[in-house]
Biopython code that builds the backbone (N, CA, C, O; Angstrom):
import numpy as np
from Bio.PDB.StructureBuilder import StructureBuilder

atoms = [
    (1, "UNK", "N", (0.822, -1.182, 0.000)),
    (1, "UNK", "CA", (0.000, 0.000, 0.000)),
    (1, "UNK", "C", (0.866, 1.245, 0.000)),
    (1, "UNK", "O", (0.664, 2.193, -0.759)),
    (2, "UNK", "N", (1.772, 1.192, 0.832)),
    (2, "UNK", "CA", (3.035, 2.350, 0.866)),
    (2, "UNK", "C", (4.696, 2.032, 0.384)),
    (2, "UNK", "O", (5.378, 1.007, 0.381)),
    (3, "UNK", "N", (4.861, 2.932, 0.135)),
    (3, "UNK", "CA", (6.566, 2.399, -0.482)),
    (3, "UNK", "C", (6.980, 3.176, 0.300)),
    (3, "UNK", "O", (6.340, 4.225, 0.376)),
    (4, "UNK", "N", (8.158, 3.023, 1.176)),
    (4, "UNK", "CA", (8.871, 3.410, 2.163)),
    (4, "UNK", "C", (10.073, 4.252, 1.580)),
    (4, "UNK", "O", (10.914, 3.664, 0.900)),
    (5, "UNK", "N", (10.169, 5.396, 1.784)),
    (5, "UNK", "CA", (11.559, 6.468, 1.559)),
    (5, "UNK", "C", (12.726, 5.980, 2.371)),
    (5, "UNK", "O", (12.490, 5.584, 3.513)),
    (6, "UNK", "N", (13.642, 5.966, 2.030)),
    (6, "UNK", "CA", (14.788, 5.766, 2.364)),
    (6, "UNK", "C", (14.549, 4.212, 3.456)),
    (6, "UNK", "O", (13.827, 3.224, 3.326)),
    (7, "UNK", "N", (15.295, 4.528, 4.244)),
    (7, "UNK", "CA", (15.660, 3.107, 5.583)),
    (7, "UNK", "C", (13.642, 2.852, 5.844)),
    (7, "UNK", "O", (12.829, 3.766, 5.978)),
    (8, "UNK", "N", (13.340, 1.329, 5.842)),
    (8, "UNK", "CA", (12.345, 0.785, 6.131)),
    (8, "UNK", "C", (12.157, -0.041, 7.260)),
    (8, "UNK", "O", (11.160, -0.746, 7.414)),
    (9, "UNK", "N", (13.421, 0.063, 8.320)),
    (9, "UNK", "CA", (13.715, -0.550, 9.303)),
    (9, "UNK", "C", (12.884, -0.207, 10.571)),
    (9, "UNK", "O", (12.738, 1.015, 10.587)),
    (10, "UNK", "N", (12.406, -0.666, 11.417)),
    (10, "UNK", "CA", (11.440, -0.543, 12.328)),
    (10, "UNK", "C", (11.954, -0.536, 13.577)),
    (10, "UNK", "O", (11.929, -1.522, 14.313)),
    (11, "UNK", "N", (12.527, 0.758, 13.932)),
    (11, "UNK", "CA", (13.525, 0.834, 14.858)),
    (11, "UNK", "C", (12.873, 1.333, 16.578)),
    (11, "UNK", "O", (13.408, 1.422, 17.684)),
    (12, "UNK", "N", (11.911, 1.496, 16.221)),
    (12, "UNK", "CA", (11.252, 2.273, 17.664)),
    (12, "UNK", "C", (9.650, 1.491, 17.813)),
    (12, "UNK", "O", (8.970, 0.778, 17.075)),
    (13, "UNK", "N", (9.525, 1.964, 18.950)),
    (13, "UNK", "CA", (8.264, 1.052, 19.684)),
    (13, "UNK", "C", (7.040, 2.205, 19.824)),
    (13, "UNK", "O", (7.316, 3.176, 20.529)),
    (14, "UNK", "N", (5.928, 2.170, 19.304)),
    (14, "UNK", "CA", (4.476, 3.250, 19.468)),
    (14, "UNK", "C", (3.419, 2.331, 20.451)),
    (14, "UNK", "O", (3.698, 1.138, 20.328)),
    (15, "UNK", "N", (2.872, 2.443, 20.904)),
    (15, "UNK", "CA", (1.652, 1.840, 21.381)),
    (15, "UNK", "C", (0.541, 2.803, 20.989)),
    (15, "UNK", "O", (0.631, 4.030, 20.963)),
    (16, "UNK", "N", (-0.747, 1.904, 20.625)),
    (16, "UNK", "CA", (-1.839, 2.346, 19.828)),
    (16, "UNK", "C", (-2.641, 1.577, 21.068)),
    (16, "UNK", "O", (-2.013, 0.634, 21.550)),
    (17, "UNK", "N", (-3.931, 1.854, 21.640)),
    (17, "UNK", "CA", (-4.486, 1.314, 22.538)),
    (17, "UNK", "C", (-3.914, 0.074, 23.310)),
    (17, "UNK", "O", (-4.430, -1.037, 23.431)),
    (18, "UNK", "N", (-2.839, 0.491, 23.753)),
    (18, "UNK", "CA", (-1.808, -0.301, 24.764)),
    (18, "UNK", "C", (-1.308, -1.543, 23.748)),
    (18, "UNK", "O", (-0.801, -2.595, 24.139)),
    (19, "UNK", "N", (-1.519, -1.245, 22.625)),
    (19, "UNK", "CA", (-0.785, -2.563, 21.564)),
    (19, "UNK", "C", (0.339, -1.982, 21.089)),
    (19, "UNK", "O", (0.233, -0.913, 20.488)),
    (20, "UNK", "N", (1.441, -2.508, 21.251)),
    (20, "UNK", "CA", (2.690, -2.362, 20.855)),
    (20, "UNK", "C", (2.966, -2.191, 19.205)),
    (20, "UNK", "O", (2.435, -3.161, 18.664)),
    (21, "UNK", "N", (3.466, -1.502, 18.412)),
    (21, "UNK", "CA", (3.326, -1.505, 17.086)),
    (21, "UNK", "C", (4.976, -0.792, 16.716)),
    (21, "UNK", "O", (5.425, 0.271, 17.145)),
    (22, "UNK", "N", (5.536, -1.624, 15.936)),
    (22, "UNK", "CA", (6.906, -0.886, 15.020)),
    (22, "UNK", "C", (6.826, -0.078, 14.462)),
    (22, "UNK", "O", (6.026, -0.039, 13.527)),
    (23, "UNK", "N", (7.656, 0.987, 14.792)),
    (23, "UNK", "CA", (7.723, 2.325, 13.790)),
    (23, "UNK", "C", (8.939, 2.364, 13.009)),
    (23, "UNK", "O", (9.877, 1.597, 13.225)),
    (24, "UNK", "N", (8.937, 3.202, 12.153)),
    (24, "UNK", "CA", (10.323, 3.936, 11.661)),
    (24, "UNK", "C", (10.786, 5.016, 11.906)),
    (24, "UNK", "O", (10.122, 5.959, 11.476)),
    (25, "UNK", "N", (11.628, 5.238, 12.407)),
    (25, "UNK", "CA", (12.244, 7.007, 12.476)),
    (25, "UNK", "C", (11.580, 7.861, 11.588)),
    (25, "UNK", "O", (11.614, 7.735, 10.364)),
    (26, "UNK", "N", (10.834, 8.933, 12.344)),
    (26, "UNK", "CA", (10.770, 9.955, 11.172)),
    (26, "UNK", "C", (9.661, 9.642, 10.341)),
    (26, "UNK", "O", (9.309, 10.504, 9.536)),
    (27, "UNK", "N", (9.091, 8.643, 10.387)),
    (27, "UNK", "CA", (7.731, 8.513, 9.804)),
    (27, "UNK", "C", (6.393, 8.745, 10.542)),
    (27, "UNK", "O", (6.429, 8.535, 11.754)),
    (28, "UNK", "N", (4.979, 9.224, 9.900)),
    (28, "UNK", "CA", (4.059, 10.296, 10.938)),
    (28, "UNK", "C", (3.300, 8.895, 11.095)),
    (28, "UNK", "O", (3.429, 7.842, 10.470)),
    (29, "UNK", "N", (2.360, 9.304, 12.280)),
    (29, "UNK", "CA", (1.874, 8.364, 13.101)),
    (29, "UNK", "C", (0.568, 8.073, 11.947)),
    (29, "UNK", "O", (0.371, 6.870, 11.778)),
    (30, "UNK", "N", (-0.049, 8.699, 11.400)),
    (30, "UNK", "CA", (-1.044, 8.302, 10.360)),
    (30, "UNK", "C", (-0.284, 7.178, 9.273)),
    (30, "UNK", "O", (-1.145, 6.554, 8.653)),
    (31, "UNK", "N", (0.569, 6.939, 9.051)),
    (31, "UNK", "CA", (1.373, 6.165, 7.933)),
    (31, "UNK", "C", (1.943, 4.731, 8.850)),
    (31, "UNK", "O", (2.313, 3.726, 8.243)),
    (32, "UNK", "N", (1.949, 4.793, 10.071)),
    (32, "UNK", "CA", (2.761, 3.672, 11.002)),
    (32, "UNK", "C", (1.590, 2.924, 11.224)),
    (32, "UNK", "O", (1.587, 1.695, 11.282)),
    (33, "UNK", "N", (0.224, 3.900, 11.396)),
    (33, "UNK", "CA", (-1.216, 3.030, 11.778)),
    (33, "UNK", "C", (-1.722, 2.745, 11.106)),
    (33, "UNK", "O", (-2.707, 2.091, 11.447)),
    (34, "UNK", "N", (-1.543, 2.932, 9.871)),
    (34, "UNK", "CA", (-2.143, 2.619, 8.443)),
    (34, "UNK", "C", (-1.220, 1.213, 8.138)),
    (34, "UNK", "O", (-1.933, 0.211, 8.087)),
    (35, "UNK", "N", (-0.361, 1.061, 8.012)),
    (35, "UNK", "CA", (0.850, 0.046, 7.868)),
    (35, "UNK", "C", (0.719, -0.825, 8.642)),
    (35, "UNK", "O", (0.877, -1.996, 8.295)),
    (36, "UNK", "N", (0.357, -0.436, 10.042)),
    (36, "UNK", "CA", (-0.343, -1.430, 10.577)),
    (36, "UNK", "C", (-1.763, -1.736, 10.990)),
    (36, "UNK", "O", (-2.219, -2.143, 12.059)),
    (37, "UNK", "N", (-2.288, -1.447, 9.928)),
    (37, "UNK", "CA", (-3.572, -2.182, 9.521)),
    (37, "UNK", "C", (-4.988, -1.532, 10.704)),
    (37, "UNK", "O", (-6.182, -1.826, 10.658)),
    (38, "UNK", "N", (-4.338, -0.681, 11.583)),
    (38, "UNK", "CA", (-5.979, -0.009, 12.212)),
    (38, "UNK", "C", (-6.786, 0.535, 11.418)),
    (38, "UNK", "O", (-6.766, 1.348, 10.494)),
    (39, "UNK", "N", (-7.613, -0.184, 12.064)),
    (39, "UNK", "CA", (-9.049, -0.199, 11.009)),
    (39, "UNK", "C", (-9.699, 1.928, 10.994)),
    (39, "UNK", "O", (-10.208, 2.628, 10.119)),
    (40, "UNK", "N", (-9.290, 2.184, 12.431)),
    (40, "UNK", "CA", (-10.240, 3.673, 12.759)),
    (40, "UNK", "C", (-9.302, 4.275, 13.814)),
    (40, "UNK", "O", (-8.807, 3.777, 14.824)),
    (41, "UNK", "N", (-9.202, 5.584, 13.234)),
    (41, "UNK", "CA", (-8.503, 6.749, 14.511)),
    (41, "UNK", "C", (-9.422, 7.056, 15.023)),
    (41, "UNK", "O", (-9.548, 6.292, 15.980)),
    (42, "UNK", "N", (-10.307, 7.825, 14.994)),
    (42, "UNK", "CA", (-11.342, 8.567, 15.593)),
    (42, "UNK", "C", (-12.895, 8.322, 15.101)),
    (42, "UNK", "O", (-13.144, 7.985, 13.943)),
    (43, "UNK", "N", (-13.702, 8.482, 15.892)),
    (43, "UNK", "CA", (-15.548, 8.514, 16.006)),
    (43, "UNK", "C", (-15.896, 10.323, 15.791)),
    (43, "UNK", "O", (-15.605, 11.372, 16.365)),
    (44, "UNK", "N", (-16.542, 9.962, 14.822)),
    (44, "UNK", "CA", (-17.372, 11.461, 14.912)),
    (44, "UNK", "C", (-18.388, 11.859, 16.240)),
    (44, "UNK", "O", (-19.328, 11.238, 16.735)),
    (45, "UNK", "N", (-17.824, 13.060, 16.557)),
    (45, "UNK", "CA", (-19.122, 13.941, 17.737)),
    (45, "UNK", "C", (-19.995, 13.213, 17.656)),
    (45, "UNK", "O", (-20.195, 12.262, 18.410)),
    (46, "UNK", "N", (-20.585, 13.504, 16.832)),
    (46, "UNK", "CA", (-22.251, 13.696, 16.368)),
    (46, "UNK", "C", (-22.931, 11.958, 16.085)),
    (46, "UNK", "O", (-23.914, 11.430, 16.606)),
    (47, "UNK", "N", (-22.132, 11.505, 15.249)),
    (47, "UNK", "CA", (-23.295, 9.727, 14.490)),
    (47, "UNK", "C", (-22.396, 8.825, 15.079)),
    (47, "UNK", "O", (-22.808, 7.674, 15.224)),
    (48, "UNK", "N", (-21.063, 9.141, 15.513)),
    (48, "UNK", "CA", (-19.985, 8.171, 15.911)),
    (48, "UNK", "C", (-19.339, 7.138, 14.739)),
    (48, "UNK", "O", (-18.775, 6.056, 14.898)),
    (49, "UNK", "N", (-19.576, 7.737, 13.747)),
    (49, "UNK", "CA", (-18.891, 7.249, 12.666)),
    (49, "UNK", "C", (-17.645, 7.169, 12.803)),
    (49, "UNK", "O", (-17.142, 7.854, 13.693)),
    (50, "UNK", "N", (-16.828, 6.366, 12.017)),
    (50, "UNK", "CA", (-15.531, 5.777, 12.244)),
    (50, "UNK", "C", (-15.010, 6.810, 11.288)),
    (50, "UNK", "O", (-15.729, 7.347, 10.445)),
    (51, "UNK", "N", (-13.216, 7.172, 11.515)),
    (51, "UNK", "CA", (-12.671, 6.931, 10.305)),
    (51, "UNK", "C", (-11.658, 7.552, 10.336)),
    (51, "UNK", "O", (-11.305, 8.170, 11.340)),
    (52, "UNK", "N", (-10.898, 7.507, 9.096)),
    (52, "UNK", "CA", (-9.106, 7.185, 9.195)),
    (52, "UNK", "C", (-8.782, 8.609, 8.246)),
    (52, "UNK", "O", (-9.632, 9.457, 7.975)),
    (53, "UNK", "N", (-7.700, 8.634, 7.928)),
    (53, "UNK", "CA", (-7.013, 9.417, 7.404)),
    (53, "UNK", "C", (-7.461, 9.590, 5.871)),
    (53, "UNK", "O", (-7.810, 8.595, 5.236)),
    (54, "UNK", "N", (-7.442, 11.195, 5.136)),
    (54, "UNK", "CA", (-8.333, 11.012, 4.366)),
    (54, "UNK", "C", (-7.140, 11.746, 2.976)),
    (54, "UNK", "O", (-6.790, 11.326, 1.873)),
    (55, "UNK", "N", (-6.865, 12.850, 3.682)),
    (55, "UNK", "CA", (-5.971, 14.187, 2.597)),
    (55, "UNK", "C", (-4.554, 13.452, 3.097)),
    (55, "UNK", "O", (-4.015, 12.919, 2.128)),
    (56, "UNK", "N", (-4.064, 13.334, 3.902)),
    (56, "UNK", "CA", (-2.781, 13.425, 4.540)),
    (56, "UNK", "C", (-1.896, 14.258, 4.272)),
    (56, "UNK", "O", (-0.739, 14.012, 3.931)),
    (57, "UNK", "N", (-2.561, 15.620, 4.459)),
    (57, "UNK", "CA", (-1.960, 17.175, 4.457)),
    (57, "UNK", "C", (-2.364, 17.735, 5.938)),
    (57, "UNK", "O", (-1.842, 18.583, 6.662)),
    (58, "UNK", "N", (-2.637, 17.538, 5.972)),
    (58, "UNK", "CA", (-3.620, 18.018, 7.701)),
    (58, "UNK", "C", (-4.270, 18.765, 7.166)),
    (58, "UNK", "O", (-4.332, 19.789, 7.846)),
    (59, "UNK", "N", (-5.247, 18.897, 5.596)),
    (59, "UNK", "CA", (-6.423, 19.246, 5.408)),
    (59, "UNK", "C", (-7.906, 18.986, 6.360)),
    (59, "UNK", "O", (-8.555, 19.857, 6.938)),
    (60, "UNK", "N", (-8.153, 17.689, 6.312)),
    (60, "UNK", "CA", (-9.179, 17.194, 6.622)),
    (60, "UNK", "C", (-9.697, 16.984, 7.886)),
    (60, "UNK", "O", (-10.919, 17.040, 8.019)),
    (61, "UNK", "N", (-8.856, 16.708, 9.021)),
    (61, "UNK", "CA", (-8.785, 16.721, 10.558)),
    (61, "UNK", "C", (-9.325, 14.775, 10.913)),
    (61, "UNK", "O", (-9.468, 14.115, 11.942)),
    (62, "UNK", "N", (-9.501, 14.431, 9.154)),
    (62, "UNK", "CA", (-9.731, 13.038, 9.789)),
    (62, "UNK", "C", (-9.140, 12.272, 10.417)),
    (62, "UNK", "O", (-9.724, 11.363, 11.007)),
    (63, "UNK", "N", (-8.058, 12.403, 10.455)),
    (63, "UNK", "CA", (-6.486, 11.515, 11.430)),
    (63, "UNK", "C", (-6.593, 12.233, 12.528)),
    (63, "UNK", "O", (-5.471, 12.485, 12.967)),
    (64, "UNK", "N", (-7.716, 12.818, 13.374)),
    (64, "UNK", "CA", (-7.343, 13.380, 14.605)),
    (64, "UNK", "C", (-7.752, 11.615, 15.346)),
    (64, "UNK", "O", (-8.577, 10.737, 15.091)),
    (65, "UNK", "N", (-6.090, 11.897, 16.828)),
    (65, "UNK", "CA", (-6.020, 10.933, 17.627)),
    (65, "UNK", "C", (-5.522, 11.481, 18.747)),
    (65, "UNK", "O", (-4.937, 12.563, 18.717)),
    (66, "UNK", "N", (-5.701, 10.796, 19.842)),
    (66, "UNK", "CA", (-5.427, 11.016, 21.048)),
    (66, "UNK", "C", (-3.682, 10.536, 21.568)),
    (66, "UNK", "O", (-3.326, 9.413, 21.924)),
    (67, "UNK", "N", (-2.699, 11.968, 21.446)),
    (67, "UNK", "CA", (-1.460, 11.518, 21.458)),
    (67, "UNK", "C", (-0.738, 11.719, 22.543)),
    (67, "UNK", "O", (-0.423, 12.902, 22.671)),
    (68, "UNK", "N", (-0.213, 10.756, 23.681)),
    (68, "UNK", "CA", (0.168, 10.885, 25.405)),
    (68, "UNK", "C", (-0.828, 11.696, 25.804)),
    (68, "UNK", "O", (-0.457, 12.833, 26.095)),
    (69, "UNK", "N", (-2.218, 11.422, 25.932)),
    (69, "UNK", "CA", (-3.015, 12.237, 26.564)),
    (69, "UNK", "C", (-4.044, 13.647, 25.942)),
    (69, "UNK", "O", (-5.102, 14.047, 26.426)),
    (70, "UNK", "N", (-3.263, 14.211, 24.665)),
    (70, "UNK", "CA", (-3.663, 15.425, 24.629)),
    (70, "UNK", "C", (-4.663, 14.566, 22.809)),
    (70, "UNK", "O", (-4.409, 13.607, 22.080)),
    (71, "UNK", "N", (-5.831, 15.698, 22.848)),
    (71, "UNK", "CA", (-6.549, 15.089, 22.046)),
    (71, "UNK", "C", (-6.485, 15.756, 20.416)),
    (71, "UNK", "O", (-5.472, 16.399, 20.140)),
    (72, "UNK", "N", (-7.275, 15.642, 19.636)),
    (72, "UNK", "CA", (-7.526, 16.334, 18.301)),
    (72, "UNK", "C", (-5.701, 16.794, 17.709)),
    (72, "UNK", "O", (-5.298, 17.863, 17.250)),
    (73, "UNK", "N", (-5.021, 15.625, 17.944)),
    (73, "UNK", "CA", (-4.009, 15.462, 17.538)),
    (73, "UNK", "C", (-3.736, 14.958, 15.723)),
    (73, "UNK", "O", (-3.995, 13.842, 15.271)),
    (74, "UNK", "N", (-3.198, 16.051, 14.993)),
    (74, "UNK", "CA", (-3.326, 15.050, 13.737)),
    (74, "UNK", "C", (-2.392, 14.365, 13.214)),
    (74, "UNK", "O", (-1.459, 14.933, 12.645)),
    (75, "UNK", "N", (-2.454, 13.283, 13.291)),
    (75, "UNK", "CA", (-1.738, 12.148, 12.862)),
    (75, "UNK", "C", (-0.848, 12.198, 11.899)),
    (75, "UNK", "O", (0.314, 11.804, 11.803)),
    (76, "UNK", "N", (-1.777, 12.894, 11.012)),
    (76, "UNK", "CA", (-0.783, 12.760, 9.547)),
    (76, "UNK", "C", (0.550, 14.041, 9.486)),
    (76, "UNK", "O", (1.453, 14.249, 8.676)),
    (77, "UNK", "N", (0.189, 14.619, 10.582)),
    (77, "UNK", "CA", (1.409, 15.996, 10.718)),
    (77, "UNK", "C", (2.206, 15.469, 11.713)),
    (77, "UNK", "O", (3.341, 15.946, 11.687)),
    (78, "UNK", "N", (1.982, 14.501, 12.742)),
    (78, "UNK", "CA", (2.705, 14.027, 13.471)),
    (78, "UNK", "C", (4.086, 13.136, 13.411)),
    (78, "UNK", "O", (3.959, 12.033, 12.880)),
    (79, "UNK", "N", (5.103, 13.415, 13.789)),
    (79, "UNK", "CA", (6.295, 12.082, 14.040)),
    (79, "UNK", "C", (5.878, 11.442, 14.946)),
    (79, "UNK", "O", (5.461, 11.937, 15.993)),
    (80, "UNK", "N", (5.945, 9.708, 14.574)),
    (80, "UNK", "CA", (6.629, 9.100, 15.579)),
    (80, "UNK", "C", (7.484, 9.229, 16.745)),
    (80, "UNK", "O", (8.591, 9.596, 16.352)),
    (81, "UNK", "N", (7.463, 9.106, 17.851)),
    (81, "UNK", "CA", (8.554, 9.554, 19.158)),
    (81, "UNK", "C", (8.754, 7.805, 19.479)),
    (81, "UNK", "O", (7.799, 7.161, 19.046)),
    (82, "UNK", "N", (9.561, 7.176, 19.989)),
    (82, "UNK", "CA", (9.764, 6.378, 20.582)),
    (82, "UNK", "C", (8.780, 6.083, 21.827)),
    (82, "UNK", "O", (8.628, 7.130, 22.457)),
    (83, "UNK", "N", (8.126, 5.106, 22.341)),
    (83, "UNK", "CA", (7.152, 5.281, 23.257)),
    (83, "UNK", "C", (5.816, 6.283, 23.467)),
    (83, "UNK", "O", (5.410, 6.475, 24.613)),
    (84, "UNK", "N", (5.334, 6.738, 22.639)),
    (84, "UNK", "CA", (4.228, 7.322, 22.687)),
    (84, "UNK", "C", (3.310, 6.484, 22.395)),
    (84, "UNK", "O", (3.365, 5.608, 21.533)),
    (85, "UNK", "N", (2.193, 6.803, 23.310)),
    (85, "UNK", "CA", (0.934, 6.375, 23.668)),
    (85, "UNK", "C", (0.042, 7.001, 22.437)),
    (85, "UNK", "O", (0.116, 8.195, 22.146)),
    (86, "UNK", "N", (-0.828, 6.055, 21.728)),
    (86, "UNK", "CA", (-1.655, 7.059, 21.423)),
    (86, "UNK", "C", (-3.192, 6.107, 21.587)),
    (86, "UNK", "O", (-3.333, 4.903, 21.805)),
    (87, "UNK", "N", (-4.020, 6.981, 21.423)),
    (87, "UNK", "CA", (-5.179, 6.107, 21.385)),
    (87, "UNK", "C", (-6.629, 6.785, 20.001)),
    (87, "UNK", "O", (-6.652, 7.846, 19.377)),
    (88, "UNK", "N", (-7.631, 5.595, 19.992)),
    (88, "UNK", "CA", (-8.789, 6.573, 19.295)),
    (88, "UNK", "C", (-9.269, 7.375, 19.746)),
    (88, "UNK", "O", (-9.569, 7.145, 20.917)),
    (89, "UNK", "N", (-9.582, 8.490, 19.323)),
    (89, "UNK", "CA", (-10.233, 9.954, 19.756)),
    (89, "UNK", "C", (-11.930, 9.179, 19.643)),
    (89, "UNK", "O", (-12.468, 8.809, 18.600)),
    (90, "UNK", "N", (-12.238, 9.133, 20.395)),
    (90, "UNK", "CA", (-14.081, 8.794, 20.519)),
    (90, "UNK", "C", (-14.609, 9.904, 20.891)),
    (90, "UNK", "O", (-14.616, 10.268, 22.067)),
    (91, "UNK", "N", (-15.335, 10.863, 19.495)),
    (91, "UNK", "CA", (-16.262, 12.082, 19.448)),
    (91, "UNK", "C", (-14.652, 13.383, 19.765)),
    (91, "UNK", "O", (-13.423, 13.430, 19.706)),
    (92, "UNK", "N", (-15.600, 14.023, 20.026)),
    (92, "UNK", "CA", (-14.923, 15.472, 20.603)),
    (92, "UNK", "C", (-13.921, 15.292, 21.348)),
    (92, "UNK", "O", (-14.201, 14.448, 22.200)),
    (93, "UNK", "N", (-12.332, 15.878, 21.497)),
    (93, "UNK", "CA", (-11.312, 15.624, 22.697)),
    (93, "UNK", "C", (-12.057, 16.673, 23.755)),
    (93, "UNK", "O", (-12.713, 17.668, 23.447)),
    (94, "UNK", "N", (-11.770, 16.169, 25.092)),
    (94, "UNK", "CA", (-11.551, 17.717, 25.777)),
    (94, "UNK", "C", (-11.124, 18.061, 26.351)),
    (94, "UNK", "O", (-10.148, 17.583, 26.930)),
    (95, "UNK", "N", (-11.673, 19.190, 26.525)),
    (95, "UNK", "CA", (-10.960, 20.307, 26.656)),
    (95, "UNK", "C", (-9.621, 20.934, 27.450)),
    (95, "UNK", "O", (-8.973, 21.968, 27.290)),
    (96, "UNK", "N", (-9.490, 19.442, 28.687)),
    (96, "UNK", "CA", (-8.578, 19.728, 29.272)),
    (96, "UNK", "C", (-7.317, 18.369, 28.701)),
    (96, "UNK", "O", (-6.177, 17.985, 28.962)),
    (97, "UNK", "N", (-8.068, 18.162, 28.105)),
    (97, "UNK", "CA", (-7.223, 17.053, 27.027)),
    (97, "UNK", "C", (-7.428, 15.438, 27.561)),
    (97, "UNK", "O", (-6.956, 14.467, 26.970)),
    (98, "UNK", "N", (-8.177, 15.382, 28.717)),
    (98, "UNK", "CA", (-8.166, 14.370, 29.892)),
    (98, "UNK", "C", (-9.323, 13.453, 29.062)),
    (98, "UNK", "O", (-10.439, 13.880, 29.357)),
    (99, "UNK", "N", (-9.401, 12.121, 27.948)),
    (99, "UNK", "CA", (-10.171, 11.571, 27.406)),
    (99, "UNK", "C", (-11.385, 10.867, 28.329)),
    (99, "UNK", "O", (-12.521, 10.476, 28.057)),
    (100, "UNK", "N", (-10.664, 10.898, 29.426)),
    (100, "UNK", "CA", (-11.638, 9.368, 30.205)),
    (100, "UNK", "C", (-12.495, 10.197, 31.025)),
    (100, "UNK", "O", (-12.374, 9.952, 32.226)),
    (101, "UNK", "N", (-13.454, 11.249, 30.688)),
    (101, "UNK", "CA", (-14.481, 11.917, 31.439)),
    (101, "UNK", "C", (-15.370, 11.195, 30.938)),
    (101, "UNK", "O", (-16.547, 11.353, 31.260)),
]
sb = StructureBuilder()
sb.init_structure("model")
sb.init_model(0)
sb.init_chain("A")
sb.init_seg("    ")
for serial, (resi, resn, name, xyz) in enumerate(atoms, 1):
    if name == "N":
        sb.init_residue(resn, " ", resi, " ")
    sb.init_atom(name, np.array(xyz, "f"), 0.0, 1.0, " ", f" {name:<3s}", serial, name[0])
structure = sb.get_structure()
């Protein structure tokens, strides 16, 4: 589905809802979760519709995810960090970024 730029080596560790997943240096978290096959970043507010990454410009806000805590994070503008948490954004983040209200 993706052809990898330069080194394709999977050198660092992400967790996606406490599941461990290989990254590459330098590659954005919308392209590492796509690669590995998650089905949905985020639920809409409103119908709770699913869904993933759409422009991968940070046009669209569809890759918003929940990244170490803070919400409406977009994925596709994001790097990889070594150990970052991220999770699905379900509806609206808020406001104090704290998901589990």
């Amino acid at each position: 589905m993706f052809t990898p730029i330069g080194s394709s080596e999977a050198t660092i560790t992400i967790f996606f809802e406490n599941e461990p997943i290989r990254a590459r240096q330098g590659e954005t978290v919308a392209a590492c979760l796509l690669r590995a096959g998650v089905r949905y970043f985020r639920t809409t507010p409103v119908s709770g519709s699913k869904r993933l990454p759409y422009c991968m410009i940070g046009h669209c806000f569809d890759c918003l995810v929940e990244i170490d805590g803070i919400g409406s994070r977009q994925a596709c503008l994001s790097q990889v960090q070594d150990g970052m948490k991220l999770r699905v954004q379900s509806g609206a983040a808020a406001i104090d970024g704290n998901s589990d209200q």
